[in-house]
C-alpha positions as CSV (number, residue, x, y, z in Angstrom):
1,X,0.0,0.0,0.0
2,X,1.6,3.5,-1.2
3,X,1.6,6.4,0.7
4,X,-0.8,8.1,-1.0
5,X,-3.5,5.7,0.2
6,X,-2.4,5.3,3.7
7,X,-2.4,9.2,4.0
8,X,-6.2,8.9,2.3
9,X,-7.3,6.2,4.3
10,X,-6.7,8.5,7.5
11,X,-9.4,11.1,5.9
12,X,-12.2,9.3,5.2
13,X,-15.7,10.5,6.5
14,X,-18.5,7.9,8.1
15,X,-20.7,9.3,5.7
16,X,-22.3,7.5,2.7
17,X,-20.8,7.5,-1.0
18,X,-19.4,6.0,-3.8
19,X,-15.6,5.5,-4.2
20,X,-13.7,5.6,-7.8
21,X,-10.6,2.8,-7.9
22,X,-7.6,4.0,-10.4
23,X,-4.6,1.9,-11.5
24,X,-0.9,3.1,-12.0
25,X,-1.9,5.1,-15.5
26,X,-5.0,6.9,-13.3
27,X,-7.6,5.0,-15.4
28,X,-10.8,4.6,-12.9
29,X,-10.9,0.5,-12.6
30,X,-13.9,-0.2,-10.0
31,X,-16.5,2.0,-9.0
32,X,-18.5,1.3,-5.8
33,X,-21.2,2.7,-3.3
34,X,-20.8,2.5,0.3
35,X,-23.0,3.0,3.9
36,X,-20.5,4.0,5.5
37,X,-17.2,5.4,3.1
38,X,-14.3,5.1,6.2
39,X,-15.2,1.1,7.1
40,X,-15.9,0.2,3.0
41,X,-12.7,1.6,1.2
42,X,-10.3,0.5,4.6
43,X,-11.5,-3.5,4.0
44,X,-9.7,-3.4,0.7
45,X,-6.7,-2.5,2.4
46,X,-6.9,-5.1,5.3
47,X,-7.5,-8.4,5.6
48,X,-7.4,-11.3,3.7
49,X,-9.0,-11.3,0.4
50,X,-10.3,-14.1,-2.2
51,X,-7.6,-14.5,-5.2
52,X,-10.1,-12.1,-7.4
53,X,-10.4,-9.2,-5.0
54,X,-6.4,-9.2,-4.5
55,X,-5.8,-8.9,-8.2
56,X,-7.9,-5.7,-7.9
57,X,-6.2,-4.2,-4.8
58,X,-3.0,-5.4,-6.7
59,X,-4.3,-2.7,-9.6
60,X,-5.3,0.0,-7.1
61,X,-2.8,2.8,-6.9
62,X,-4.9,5.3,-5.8
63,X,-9.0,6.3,-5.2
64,X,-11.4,9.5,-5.1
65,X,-14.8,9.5,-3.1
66,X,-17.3,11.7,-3.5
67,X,-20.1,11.9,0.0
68,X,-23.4,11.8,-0.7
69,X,-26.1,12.6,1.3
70,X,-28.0,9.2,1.2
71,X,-27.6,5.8,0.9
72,X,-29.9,6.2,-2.4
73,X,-28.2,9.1,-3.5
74,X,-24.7,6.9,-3.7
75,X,-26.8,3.8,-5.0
76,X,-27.7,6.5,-8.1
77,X,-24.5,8.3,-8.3
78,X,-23.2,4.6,-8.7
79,X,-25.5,3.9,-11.5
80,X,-24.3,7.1,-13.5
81,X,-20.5,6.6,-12.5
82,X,-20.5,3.1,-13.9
83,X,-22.0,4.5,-16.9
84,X,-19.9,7.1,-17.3
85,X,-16.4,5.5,-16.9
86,X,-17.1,1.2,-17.4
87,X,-14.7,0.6,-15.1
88,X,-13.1,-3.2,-16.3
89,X,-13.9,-4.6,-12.6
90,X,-17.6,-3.9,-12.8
91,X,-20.7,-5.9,-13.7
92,X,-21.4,-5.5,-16.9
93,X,-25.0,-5.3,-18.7
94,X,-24.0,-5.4,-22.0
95,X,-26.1,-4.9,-24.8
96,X,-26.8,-8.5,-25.8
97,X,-28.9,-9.1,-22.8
98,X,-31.8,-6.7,-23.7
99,X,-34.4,-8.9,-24.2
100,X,-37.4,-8.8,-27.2
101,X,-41.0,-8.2,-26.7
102,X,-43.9,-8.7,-28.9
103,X,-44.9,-5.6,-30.0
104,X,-48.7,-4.5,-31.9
105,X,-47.8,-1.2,-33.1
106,X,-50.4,1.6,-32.8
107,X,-51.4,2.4,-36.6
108,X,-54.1,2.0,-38.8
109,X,-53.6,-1.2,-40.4
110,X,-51.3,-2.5,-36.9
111,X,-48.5,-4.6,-37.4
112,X,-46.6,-7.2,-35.2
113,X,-43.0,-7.2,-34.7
114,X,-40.6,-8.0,-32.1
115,X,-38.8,-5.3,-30.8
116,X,-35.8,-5.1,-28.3
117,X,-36.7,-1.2,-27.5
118,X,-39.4,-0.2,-25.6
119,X,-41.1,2.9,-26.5
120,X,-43.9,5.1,-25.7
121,X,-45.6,5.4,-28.7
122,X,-49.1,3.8,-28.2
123,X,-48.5,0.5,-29.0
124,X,-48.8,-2.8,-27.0
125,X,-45.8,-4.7,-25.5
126,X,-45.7,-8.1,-24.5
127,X,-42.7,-9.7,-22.5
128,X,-39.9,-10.0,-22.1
129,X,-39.0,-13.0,-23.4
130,X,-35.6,-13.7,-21.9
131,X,-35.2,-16.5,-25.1
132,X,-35.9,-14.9,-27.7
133,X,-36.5,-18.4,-29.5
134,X,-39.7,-18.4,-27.7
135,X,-40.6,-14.8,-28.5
136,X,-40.5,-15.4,-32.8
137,X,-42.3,-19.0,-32.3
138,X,-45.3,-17.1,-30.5
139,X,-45.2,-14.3,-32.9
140,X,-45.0,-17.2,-36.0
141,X,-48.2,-18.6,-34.4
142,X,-49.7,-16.1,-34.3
143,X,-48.9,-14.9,-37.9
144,X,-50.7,-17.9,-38.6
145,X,-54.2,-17.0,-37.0
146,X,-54.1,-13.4,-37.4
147,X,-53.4,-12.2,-40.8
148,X,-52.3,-8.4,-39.6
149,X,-50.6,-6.1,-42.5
150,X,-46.5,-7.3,-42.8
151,X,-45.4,-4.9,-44.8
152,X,-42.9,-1.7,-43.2
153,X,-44.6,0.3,-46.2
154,X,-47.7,-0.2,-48.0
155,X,-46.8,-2.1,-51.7
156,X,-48.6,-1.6,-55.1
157,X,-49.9,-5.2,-55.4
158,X,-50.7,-7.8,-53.1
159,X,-47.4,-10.0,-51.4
160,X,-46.5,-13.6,-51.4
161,X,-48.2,-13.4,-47.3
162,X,-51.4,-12.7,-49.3
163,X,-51.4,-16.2,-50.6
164,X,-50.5,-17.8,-47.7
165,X,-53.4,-16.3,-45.6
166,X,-51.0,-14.4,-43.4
167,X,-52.3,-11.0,-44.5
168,X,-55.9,-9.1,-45.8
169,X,-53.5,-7.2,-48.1
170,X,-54.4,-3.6,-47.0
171,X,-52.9,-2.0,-49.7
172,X,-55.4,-3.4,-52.3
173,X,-58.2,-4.4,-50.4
174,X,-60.3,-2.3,-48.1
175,X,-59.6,-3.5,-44.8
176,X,-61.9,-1.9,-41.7
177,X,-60.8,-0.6,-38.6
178,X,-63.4,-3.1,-37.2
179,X,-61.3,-6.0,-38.4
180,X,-58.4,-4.9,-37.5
181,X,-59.1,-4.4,-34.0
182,X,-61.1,-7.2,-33.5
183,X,-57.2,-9.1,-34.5
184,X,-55.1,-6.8,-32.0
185,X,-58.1,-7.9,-29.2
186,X,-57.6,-11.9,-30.0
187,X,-53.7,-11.2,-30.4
188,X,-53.7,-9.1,-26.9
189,X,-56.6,-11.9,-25.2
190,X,-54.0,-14.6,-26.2
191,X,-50.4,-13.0,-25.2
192,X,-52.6,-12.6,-21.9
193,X,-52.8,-15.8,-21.1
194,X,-56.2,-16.2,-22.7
195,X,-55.3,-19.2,-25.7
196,X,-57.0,-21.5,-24.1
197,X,-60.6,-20.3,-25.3
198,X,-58.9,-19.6,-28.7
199,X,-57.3,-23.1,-29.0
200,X,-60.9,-24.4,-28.4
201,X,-62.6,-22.5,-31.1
202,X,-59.8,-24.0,-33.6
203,X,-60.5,-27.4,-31.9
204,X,-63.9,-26.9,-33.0
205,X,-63.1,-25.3,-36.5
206,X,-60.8,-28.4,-37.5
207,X,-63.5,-30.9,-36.2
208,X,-66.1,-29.1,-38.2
209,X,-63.8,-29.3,-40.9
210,X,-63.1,-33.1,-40.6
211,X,-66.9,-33.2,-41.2
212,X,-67.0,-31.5,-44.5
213,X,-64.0,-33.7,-45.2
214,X,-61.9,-30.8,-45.6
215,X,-59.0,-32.8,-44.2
216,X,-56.1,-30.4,-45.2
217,X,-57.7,-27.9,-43.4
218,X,-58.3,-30.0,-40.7
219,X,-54.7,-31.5,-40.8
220,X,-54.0,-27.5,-40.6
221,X,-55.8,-26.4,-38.0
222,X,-54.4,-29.6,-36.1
223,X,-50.5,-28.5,-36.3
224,X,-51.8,-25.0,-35.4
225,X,-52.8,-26.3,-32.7
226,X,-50.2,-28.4,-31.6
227,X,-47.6,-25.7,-32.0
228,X,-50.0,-23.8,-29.8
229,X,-49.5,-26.1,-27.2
230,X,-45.6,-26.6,-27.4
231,X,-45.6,-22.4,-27.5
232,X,-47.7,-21.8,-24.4
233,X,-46.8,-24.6,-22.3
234,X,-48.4,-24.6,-19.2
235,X,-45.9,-23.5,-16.2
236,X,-45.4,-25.0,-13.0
237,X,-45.8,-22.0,-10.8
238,X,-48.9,-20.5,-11.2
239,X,-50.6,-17.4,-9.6
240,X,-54.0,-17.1,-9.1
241,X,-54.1,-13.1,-9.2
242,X,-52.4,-12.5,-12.8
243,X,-50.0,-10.1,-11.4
244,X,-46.7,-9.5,-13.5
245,X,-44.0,-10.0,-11.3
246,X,-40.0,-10.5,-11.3
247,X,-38.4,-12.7,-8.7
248,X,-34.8,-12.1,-7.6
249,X,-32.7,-14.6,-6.0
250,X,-29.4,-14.7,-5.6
251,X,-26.2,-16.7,-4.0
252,X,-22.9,-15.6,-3.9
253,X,-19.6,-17.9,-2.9
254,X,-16.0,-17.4,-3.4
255,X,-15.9,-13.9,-4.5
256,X,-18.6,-14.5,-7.3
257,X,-22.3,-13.6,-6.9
258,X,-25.7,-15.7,-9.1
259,X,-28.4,-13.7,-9.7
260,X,-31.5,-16.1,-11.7
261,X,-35.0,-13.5,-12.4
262,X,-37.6,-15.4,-12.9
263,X,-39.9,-13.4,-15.4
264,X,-43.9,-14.1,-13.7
265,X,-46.5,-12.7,-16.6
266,X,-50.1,-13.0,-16.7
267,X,-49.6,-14.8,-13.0
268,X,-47.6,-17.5,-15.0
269,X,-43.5,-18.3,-14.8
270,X,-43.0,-17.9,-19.1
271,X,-38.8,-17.4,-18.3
272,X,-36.1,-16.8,-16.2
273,X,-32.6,-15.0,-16.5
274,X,-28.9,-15.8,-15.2
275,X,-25.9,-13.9,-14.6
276,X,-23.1,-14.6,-12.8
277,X,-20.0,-11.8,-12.1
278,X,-17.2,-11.6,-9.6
279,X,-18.5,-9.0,-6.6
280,X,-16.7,-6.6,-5.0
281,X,-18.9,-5.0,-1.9
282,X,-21.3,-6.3,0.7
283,X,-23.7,-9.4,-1.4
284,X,-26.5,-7.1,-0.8
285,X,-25.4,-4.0,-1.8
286,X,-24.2,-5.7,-4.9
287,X,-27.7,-7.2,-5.6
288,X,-29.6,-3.5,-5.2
289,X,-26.6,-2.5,-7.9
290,X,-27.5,-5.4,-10.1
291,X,-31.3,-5.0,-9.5
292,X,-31.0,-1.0,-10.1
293,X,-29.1,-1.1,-13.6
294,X,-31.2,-4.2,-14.6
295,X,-34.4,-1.9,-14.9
296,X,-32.9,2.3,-15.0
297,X,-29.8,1.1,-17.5
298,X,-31.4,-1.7,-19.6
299,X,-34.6,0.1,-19.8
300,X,-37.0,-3.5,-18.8
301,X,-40.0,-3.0,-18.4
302,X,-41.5,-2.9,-14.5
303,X,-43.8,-5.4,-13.3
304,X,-46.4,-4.6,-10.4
305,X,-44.5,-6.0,-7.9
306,X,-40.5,-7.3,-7.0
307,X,-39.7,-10.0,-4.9
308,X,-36.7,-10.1,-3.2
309,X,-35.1,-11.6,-0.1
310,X,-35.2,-10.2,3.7
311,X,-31.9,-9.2,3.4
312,X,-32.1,-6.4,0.6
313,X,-33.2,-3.2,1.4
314,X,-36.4,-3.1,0.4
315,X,-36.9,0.6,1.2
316,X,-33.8,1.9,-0.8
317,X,-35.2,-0.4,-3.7
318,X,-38.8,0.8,-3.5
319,X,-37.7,4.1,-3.0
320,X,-35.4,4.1,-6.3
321,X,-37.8,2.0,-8.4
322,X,-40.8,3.4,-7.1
323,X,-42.5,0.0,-7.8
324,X,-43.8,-2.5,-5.1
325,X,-41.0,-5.0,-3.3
326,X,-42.2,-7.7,-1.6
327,X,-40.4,-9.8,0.6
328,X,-42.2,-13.0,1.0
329,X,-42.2,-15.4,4.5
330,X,-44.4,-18.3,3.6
331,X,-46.8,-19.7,1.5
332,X,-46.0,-20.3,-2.4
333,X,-44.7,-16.6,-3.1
334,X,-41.9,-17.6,-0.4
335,X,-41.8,-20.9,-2.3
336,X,-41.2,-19.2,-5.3
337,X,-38.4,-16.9,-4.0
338,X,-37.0,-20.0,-3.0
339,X,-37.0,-22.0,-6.3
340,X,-34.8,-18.8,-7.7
341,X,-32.2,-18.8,-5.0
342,X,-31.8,-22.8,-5.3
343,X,-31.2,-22.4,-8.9
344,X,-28.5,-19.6,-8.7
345,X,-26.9,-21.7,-5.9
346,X,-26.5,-24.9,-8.3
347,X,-26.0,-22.4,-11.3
348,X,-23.0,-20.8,-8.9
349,X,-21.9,-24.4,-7.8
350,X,-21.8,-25.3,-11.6
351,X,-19.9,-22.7,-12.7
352,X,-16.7,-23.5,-9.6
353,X,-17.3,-27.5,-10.7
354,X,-16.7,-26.2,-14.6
355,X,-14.0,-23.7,-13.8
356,X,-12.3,-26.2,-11.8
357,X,-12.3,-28.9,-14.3
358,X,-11.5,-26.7,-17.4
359,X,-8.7,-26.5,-15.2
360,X,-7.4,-29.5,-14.4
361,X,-7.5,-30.1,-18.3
362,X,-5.5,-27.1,-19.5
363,X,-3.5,-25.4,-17.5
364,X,-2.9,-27.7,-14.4
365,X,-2.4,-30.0,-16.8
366,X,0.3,-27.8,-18.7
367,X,1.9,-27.0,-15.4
368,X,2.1,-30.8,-13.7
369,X,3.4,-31.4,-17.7
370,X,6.3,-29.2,-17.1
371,X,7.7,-30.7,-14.1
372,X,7.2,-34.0,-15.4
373,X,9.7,-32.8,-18.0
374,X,11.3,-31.2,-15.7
375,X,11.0,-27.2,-17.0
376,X,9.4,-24.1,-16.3
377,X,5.5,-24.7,-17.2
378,X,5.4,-24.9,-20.7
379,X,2.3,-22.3,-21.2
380,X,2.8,-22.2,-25.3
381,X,3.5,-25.4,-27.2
382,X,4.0,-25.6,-30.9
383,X,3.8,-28.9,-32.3
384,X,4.5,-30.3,-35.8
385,X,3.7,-33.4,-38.1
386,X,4.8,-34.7,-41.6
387,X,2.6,-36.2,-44.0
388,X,3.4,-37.4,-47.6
389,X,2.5,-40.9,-49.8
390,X,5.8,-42.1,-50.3
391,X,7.3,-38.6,-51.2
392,X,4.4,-37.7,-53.2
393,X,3.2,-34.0,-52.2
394,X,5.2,-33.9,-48.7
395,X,3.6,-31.3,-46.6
396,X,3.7,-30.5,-42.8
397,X,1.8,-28.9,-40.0
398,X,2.1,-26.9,-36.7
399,X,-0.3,-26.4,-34.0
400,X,-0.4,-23.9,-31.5
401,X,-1.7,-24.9,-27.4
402,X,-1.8,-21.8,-25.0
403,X,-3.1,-22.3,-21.4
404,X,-3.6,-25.8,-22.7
405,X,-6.3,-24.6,-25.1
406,X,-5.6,-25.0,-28.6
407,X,-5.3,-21.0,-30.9
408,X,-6.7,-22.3,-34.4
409,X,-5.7,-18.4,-35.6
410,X,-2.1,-19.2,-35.2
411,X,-1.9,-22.6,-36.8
412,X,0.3,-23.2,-40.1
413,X,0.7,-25.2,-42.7
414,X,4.3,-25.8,-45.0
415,X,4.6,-27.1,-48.3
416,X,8.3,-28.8,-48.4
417,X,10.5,-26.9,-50.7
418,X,13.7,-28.5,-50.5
419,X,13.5,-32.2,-50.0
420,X,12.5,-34.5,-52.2
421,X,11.8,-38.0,-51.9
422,X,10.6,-39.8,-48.5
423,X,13.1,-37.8,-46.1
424,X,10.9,-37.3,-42.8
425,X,14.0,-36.1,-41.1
426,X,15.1,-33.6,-43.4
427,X,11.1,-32.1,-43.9
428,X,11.3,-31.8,-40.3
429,X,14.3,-29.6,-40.1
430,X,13.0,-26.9,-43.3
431,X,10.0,-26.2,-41.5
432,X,11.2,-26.1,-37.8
433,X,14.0,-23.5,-39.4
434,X,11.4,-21.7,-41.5
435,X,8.9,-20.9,-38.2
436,X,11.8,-20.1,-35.7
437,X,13.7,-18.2,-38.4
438,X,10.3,-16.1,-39.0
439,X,9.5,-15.6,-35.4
440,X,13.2,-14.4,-34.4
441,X,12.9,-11.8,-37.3
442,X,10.0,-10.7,-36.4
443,X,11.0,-10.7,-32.9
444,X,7.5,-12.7,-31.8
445,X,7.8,-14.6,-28.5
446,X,8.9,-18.5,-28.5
447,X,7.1,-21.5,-27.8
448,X,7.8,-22.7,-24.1
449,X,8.1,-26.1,-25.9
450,X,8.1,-27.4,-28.9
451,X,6.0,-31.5,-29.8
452,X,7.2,-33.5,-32.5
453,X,4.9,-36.1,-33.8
454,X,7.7,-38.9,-33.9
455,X,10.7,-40.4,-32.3
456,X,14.2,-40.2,-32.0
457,X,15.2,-39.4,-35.3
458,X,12.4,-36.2,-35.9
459,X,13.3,-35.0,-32.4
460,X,16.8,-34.9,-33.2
461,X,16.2,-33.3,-36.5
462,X,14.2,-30.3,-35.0
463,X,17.3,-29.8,-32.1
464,X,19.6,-29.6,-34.6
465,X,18.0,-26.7,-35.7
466,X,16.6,-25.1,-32.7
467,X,20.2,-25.6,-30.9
468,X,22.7,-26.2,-33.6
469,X,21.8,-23.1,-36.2
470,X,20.0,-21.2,-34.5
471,X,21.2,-21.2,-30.9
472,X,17.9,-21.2,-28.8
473,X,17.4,-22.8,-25.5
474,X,13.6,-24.5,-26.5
475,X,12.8,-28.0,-24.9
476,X,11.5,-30.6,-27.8
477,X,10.2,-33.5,-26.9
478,X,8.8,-36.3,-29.5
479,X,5.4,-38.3,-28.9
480,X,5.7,-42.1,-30.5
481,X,2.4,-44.2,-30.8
482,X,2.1,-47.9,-30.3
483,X,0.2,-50.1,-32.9
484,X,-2.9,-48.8,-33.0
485,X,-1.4,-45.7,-33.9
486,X,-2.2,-44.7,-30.2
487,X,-0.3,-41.9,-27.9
488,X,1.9,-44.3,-26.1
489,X,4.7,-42.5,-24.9
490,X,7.0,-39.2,-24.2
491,X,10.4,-39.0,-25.0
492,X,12.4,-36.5,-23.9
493,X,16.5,-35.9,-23.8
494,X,19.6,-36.5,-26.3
495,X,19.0,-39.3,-26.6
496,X,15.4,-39.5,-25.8
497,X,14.4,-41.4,-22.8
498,X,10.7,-42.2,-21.8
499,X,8.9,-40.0,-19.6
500,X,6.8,-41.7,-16.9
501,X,3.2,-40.2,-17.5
502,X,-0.3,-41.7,-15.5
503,X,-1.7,-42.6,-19.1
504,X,-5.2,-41.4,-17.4
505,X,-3.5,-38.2,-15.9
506,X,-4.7,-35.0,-17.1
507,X,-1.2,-33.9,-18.5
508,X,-1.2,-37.4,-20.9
509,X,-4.9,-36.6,-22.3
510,X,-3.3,-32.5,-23.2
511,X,-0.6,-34.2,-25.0
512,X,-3.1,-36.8,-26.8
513,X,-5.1,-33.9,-27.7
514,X,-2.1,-32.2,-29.0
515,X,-0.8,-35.1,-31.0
516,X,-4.5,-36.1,-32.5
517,X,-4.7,-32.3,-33.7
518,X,-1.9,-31.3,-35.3
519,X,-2.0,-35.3,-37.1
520,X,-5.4,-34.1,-38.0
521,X,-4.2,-30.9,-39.5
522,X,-1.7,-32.2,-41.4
523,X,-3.9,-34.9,-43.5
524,X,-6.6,-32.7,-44.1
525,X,-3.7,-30.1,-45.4
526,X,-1.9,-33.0,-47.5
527,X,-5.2,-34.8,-48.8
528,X,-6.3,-31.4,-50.3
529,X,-2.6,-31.0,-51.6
530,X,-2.4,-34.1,-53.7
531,X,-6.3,-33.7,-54.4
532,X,-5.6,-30.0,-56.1
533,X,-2.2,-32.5,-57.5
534,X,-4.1,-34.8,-59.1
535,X,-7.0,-32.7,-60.8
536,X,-4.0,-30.8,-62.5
537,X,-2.2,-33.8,-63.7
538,X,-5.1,-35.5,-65.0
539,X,-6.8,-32.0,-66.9
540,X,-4.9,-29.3,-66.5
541,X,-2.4,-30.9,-68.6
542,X,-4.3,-31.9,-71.5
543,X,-4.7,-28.9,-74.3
544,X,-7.6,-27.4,-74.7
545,X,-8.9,-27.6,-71.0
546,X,-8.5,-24.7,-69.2
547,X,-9.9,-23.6,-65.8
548,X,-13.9,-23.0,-66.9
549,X,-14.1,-26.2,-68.8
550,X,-12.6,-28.1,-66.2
551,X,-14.5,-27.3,-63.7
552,X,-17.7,-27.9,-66.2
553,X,-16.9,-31.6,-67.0
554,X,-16.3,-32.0,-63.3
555,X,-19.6,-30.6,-62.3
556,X,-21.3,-32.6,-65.2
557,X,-19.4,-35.9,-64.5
558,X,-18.8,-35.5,-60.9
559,X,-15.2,-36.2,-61.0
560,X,-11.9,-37.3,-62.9
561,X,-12.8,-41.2,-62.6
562,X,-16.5,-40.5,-64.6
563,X,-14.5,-38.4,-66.8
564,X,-12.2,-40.8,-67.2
565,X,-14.7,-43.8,-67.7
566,X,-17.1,-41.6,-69.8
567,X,-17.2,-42.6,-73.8
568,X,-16.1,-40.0,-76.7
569,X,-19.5,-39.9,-77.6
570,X,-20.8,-39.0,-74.2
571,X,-17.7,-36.3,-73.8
572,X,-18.3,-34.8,-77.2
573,X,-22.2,-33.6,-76.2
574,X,-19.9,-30.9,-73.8
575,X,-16.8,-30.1,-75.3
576,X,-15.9,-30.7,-79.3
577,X,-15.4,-33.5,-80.7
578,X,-11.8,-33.6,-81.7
579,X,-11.0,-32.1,-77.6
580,X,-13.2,-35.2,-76.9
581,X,-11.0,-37.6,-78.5
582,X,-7.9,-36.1,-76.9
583,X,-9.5,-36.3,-73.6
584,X,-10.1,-39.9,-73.7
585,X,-7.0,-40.4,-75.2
586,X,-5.0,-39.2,-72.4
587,X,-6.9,-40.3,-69.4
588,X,-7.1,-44.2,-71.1
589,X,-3.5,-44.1,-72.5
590,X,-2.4,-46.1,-69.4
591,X,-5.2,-48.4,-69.1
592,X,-4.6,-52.1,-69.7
593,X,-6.7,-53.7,-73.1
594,X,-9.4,-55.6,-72.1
């Protein structure tokens, strides 16, 4: 702790307030609100701390407070602080979480759309819908029954959604205000939880038309139906009283805080929300933060009534929101409450279980790798494999693994230049000394260890480079396969002894992940090598055939062989005759006589 902050620490008030966080270059990294400024901002500075929270202190280099004269008052300044300066150690509400609502705009010939921006213009809104899946399959259903106007701008002539039934086509046809209205009352009726009378009335329209043996209509109706059902699925927690309400619960454990909303419309649970951040302040304070920017920031539309639990200020919130809170004790409203805060415990406890096995696959597994080996923990690898047909096209590959995770970005592949023949070793060495030579040059950082997909012989081929030419200090180590063609073993040293690896350890499944990628890069690379190879020695050569017309026969024939097989006679209806004859010619002059 600097100076600067001891000598501030001394001079700060018991008065409520938000406090601004700056690293070494000033920038403002964490903005908070306190009770009480003098016991908040000191905790940072004493104590012991969670491994997040000391990586922020470990950025802090100095603060600003400002007093306010409320506990509200700092909750809002907090709001606009955040805002104004999205400090990197805050929550974030970015814009992908605004959710859509069904909108019926307020015109003459009303349309519906879904809408991520509520605004007061006289139409109708219907949400949110936190899945937004679940928002276009209810407004595709309802595109079905109601056939409202779909056009942004009214057309000359009727639209393909005339045909379908999907629209009265207002722009040619007089359509009355009566009808239309009598459309926006069914549409609002349903999206308020009233398809169950409309899902009878097309029960009884399809049986009717079942009578009249009208089955396509009746097979019609039926699936209309049906998606009705999968749409509006009936919930498990139901209110009697149709009140919208949202329902916040929350856990918090190890420096990181779960917040699940359930969404209650119509008296009916139709979705819920989850977000979990790292936290900074008191759980509570950091739920009225979370609660505050969900509905002033995001612009979400208020219910009737909150629920949240007893310890949340239910005052400050009311008083901010100016909605009702409840904090429920009993009954199913308590029940409810509870279903939300046993969800973002198991969403929380998830997340550590996840976090904790990602890793133990990557980068425990890079570091328990490393002393294995015996070096520093090999955080970059590079690895490389050859592939060729007995010379033919040699190519080879490198894959890059940082953290344990493979970077697809920074893979390469290598055309041999200078070998020729079936020379593993001597592929091996051109393109370990063209990607070490490039990367010196360009004065990029070095792999922390570098794979070979072989044994002996290719590891001692790439450390004759790395050491030899070009004087670098890189561990290599090879990985040989057993008969299955199977990671079986690392090898390691001059000259290369086994390394002793659990073949069920997490550090044996990175380097069988390693070794399966970078083999599978290579093939694909060399089977569309001598694919490219072949086409050109089988057409490309012949006179006459040029790029277009090669690519015609192929897409005619559907490759070299049904070119190859395919008569003069059948050739000649696609290219001329003589070009015909010359085709043949040269793709049969090996072919035994029959």
């Amino acid at each position: 702790m600097n100076e600067t902050i001891t000598n501030k620490l001394a001079l700060l008030p018991d008065k409520p307030g938000c406090y601004l966080m700056k690293d070494r270059q000033g920038t403002i990294i964490y903005v908070g609100k306190a009770k009480v400024l003098k016991n908040r901002v000191r905790s940072y500075f004493t104590g012991s701390h969670d491994s997040k929270t000391q990586r922020l202190v470990g950025e802090i280099c100095d603060f600003e407070y400002i007093v306010t004269s409320s506990n509200i008052e700092a909750l809002i300044l907090e709001l606009t602080l955040i805002k104004k300066h999205d400090p990197k150690y805050n929550v974030l509400l970015k814009d992908d979480k605004t959710y859509p609502y069904i909108k019926i705009t307020n015109e003459r010939h009303p349309r519906l759309l879904i809408t991520r921006k509520v605004k007061k213009d006289g139409a109708k809104y219907f949400g949110p819908y936190p899945n937004a899946g679940a928002a276009t399959e209810t407004k595709k259903l309802l595109d079905r029954l109601y056939p409202l106007r779909k056009c942004r701008k009214m057309p000359d002539s009727v639209c393909l959604y005339y045909h379908i039934g999907q629209c009265l086509a207002p722009c040619v046809y007089e359509v009355s205000e009566e009808t239309n209205q009598t459309m926006v009352n069914e549409i609002t009726k349903f999206l308020k939880n009233g398809h169950s009378d409309i899902k009878e009335q097309l029960r009884e329209r399809m049986e009717k038309a079942a009578e009249d043996l009208d089955f396509e209509r009746a097979k019609e109706l039926r699936d209309t139906i049906a998606q009705m059902e999968k749409v509006m699925e009936k919930q498990k927690m139901a209110f009697a009283d149709k009140t919208d309400r949202d329902v916040f619960g929350f856990s918090y454990d190890k420096g990181w805080m779960c917040v699940q909303v359930f969404f209650i419309r119509q008296g009916r649970l139709i979705e819920r929300d989850v977000s979990i951040f790292p936290f900074y302040q008191e759980a509570s304070e950091e739920l009225l933060t979370f609660i505050a920017r969900f509905y002033l920031e995001k612009n979400h539309i208020k219910p009737k009534e909150i629920f949240v639990a007893e310890s949340v200020d239910k005052q400050l919130l009311e008083e901010l929101l100016e909605t009702r809170v409840t904090q429920p004790k009993r009954g199913q409203k308590k029940a409810l409450l509870d279903l939300a805060e046993e969800n973002a415990a198991l969403a929380l406890k998830e997340k550590f279980s996840l976090i904790e096995r990602d890793e133990q696959r990557t980068v425990k597994a890079v570091e328990r790798l490393g002393e294995a080996i015996g070096i520093n923990a090999p955080y970059r690898i590079e690895a490389f494999d050859n592939s060729n047909i007995q010379g033919v096209d040699p190519v080879s590959a490198m894959v890059v693994f940082v953290n344990g995770v493979p970077q697809r970005k920074e893979y390469r592949k290598y055309k041999i230049k200078t070998v020729e023949g079936p020379d593993d070793y001597g592929s091996m060495r051109e393109v370990v000394r063209r990607r070490y030579v490039r990367l010196l040059k360009e004065k990029r950082p070095l792999p922390d260890l570098i794979v070979i997909d072989g044994g002996a012989g290719q590891i001692a081929a790439a450390k004759e480079v790395i050491e030899d030419e070009l004087g670098q200090a890189i561990p290599v180590c090879g990985l040989a396969k057993d008969d299955k063609h199977r990671t079986s073993q690392l090898l390691m040293g001059s000259p290369p002894v086994v390394v002793p690896l659990q073949r069920d350890s997490h550090e044996f499944y990175l380097l069988q992940r390693i070794q399966d990628e970078v083999h599978r890069f290579a093939i694909t690379f060399h089977r569309q090598t001598r694919a490219k190879s072949f086409l050109q020695s089988a057409l490309d050569d012949i006179p006459g055939v040029g790029e277009k017309r090669r690519k015609a026969l192929l897409k005619t024939f559907g490759s070299v062989k049904k070119i190859k097989e395919a008569s003069i006679e059948d050739l000649s209806k696609h290219v001329p005759t003589k070009l015909a004859e010359t085709i043949h010619h040269t793709l049969n002059k090996n072919k035994p006589n029959a």
